[in-house]
LOZA-321097 format. One line per 5 residues: number of its first residue (from 1); their letters; for each residue x, y, z of C-alpha. Coordinates in Angstrom, 1 decimal, padded with zeros to 4 digits, m for minus. Example, Ala and Ser with C-alpha at 12.3 -4.5 7.8 and 13.67 -1.06 7.14 Angstrom:
! LOZA-321097
1) as) 012.3/m004.5/007.8; 013.7/m001.1/007.1
END
This chain:
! LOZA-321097
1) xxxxx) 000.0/000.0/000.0; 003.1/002.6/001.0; 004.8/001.8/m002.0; 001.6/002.2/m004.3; 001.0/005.5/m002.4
6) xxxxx) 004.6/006.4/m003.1; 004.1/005.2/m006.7; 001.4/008.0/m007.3; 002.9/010.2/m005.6; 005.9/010.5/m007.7
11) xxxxx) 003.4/009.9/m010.8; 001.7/012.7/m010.2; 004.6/015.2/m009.5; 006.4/014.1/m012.6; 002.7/015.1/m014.7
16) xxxxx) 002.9/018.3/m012.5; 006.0/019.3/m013.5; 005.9/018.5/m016.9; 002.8/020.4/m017.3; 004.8/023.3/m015.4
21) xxxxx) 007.6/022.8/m018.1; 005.5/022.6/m021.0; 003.1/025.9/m019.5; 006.5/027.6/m019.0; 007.2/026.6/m022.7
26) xxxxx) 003.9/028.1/m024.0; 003.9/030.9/m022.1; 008.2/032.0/m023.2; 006.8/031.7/m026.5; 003.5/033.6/m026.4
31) xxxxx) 006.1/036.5/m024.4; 008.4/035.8/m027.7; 005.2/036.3/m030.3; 003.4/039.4/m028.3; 006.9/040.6/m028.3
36) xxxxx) 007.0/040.1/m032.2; 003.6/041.5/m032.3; 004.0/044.8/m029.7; 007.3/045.5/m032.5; 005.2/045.3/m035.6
41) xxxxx) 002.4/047.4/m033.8; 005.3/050.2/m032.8; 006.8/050.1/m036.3; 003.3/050.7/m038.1; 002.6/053.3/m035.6
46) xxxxx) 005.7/055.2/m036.2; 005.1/054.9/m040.0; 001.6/056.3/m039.4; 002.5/058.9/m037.4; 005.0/059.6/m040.5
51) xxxxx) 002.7/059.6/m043.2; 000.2/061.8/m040.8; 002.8/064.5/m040.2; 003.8/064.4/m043.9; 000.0/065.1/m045.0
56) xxxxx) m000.1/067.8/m042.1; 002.0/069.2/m043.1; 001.4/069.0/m046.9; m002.0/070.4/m045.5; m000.4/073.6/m043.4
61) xxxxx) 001.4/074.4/m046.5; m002.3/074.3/m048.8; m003.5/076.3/m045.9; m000.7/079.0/m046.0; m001.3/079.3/m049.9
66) xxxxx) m004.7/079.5/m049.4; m004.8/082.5/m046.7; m002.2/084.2/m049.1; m005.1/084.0/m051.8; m007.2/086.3/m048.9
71) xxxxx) m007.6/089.6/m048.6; m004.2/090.6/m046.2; m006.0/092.3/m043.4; m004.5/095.8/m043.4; m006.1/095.9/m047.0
76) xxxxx) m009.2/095.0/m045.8; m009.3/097.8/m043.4; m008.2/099.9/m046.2; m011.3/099.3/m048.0; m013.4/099.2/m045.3
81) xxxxx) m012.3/100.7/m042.2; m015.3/099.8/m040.3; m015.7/096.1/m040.5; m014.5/092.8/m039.5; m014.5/089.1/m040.8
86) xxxxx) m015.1/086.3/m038.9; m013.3/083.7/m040.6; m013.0/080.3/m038.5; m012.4/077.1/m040.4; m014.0/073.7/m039.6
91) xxxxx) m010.4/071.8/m040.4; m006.9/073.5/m041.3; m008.0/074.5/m044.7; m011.6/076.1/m045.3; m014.4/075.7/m048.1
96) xxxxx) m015.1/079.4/m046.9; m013.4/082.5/m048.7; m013.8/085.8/m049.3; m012.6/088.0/m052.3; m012.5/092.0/m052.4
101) xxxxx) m011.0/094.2/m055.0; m011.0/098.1/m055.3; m011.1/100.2/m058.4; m011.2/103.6/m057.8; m015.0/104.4/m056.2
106) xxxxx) m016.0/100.7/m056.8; m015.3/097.9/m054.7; m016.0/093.8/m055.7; m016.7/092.4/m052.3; m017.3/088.8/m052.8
111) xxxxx) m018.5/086.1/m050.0; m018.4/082.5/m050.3; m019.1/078.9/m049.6; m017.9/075.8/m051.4; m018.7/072.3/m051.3
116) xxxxx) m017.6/070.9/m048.2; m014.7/071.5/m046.1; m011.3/070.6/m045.6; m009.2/069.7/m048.2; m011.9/069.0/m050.6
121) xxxxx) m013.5/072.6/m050.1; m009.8/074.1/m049.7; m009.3/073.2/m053.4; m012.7/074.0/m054.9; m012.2/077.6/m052.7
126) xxxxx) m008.9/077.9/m054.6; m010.2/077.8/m057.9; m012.8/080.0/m057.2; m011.1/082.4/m056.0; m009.1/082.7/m059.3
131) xxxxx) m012.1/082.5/m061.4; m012.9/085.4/m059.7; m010.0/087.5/m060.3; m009.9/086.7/m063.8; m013.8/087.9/m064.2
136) xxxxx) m013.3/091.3/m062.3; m009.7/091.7/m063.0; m008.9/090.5/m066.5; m012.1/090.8/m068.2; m013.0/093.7/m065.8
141) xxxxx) m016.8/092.2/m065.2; m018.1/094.7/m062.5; m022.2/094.1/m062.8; m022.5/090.9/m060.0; m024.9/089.1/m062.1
146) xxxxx) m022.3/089.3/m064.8; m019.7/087.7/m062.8; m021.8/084.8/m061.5; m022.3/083.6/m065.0; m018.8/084.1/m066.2
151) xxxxx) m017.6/082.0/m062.7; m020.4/079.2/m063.1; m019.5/079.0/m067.0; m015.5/078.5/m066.3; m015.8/076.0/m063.2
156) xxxxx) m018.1/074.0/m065.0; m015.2/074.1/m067.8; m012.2/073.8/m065.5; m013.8/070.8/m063.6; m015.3/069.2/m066.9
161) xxxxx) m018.6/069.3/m066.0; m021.7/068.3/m068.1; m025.6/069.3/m067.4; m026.2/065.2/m066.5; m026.5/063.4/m063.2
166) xxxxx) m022.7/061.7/m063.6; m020.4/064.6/m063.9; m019.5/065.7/m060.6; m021.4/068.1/m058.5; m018.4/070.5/m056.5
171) xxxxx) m019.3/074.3/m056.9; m020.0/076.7/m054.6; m023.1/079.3/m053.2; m021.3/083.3/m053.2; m022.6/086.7/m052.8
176) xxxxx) m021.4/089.7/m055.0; m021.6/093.2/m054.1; m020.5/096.1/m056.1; m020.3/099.1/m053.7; m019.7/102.5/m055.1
181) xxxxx) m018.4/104.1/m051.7; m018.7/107.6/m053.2; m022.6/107.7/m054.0; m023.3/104.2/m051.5; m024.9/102.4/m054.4
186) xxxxx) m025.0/099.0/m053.5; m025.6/096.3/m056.3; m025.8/092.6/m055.2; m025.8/089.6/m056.6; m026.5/085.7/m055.3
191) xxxxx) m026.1/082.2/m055.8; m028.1/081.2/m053.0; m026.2/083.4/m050.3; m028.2/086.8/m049.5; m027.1/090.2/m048.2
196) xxxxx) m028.8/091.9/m045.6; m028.9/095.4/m045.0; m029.6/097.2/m041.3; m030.9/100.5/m041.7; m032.0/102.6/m039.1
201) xxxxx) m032.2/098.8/m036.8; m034.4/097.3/m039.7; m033.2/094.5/m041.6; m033.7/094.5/m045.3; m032.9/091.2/m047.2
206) xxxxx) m031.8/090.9/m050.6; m032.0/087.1/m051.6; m029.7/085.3/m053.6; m031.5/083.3/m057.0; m032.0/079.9/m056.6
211) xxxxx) m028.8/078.3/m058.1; m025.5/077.9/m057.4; m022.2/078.1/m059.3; m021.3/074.7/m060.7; m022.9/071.4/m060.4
216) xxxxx) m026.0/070.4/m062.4; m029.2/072.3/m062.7; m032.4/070.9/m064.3; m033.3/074.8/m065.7; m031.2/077.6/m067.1
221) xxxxx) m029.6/079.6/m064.2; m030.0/083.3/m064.5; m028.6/085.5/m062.0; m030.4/089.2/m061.1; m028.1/092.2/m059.9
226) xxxxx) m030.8/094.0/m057.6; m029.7/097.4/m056.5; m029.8/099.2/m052.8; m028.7/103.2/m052.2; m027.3/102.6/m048.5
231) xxxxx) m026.7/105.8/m046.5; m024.1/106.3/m043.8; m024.3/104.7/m041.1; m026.0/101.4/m042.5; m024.6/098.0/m041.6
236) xxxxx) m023.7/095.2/m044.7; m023.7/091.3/m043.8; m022.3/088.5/m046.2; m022.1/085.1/m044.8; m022.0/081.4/m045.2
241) xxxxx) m024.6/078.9/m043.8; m022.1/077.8/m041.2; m023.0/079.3/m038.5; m026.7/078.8/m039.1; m025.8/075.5/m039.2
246) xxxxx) m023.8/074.6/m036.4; m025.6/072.4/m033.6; m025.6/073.4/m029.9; m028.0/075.4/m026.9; m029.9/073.9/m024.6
251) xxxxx) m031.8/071.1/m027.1; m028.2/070.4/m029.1; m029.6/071.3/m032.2; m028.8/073.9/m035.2; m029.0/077.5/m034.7
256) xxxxx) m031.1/077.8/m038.2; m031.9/080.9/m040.0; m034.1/082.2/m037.6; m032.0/081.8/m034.9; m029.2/083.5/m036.8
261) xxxxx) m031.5/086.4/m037.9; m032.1/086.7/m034.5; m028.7/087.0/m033.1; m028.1/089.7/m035.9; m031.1/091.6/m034.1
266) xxxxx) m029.3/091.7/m031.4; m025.5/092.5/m032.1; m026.4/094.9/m035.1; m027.4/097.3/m032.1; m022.8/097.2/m031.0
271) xxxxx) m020.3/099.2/m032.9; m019.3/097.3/m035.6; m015.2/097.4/m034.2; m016.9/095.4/m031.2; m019.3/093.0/m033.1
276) xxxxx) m016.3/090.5/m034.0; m015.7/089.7/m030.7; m019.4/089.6/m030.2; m019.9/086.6/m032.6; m017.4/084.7/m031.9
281) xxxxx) m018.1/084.9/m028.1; m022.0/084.1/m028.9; m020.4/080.9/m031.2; m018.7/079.4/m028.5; m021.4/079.6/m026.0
286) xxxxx) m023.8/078.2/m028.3; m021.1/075.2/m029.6; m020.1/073.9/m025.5; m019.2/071.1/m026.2; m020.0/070.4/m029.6
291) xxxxx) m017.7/070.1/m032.7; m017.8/072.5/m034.9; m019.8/071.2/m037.7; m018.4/073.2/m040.9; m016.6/076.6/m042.2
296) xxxxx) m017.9/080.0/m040.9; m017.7/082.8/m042.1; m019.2/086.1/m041.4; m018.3/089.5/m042.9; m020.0/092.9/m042.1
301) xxxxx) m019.2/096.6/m042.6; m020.8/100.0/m042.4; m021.2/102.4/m044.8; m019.5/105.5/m043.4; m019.0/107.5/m046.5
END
């Protein structure tokens, strides 16, 4: 009986330590594999994190040519020393842009939105932009209406588009003012953006026609330069949707038009050199926490001539 007992006894600690021997066996060579594994994970990360700074900053350097292509601040002021522009992209390069030439008392202020954001709407915003200068600048277009169709006509050439449902749709919505500063003639002109005008506090809208430059359209777009005689001391606004369309408050949803309209109501009654500021602050408090959800931009000036 002893010796059977021993019998099993050393039995069983032989199985127990060759299952120790083989676990430590399995387990050196799992540590040998994660250790494989936890190298190849590092090495792809590092290239990641290569090819992200690369594209970042391929990216910063799109975004530096692209604020070059904007009105340089100083200028700005020199053309309108009683404004500002809220400019605030969603990502490093912006679907938003704005455009302003001066020729003697006439001034091409253009506002606009592309197609999306980022680096799609940072190269649609480029082209545009110098679409525009060769309307007003080379083939000196000043009537607004004129220079909508000349822009939709040669983006819809430069990006090979066809009136059919497979050509591609990129194109932007802009508003075009021509200000003479001397008599305050104001002549606008819209693909879908509007202007609007505070005059003693009231708001007067001038709407943009229904289409937009590029893309397809199922009718034949015409665009309408509707004029405005603004007297000193009245207020301009040209804008994008994207601050109409940014989610936030209380019920995390978008501002809308009427909530916009409503917060122009309101700051219009501030100094224009303050209402910058004002915007912005008002934007952030409506975002908390929220992302923001595309490009805004905001441009207003009065008429102090």
């Amino acid at each position: 009986f002893i010796l059977v007992s021993l019998l099993l006894v050393v039995l069983v600690t032989v199985v127990i330590k060759l299952r120790e021997r083989n676990l430590i066996k399995i387990q050196k060579k799992l540590e040998f594999e994660l250790d494989l594994r936890t190298k190849e994970v590092v090495s792809q990360k590092e290239k990641i994190e290569i090819i992200n700074k690369d594209l970042t900053d391929s990216i910063n350097y799109a975004k530096r040519i692209q604020i070059q292509l904007l009105p340089e601040k100083d200028d700005f002021l020199s053309i309108f020393p009683k404004s500002f522009v809220l400019y605030k992209p969603k990502d490093i390069v912006s679907g938003d842009f704005y455009w302003v030439k001066e020729f003697d008392d006439q001034v091409i202020l253009v506002c606009a939105d592309c197609t999306g954001h980022g680096v799609p709407g940072g190269f649609v915003s480029m082209i545009g932009s110098i679409l525009i200068h060769e309307a007003v600048v080379f083939h000196k277009q000043r009537d607004p209406a004129a220079i909508l169709h000349e822009i939709d006509l040669n983006i819809k050439t430069v990006l090979h588009q066809k009136d059919d449902y497979d050509s591609n749709k990129d194109g932007m919505d802009l508003g075009v003012i021509n200000l003479n500063k001397k008599t305050g003639l104001l002549q606008f002109s819209g693909a879908i953006r509007p202007c609007y005008i505070f005059s003693d506090n009231l708001l007067h809208v001038i709407k943009g026609d229904r289409f937009s430059i590029g893309g397809y359209s199922l009718a034949e777009k015409v665009f309408n330069t509707v004029e405005y005689q603004l007297k000193k001391g009245d207020y301009v606004y040209l804008f994008s949707d994207g601050f109409a369309d940014q989610f936030g408050g209380h019920e995390n949803k978008k501002l809308k038009m009427s909530g916009f309209n409503k917060l122009l109501n309101e700051l219009v009654k501030h100094p224009i050199g303050e209402q910058h500021e004002k915007y912005d602050q008002e934007l952030i408090k409506w975002m908390g926490e929220n992302p923001q959800m595309d490009d805004i931009l905001l441009i207003g000036f009065e008429y102090d001539s």
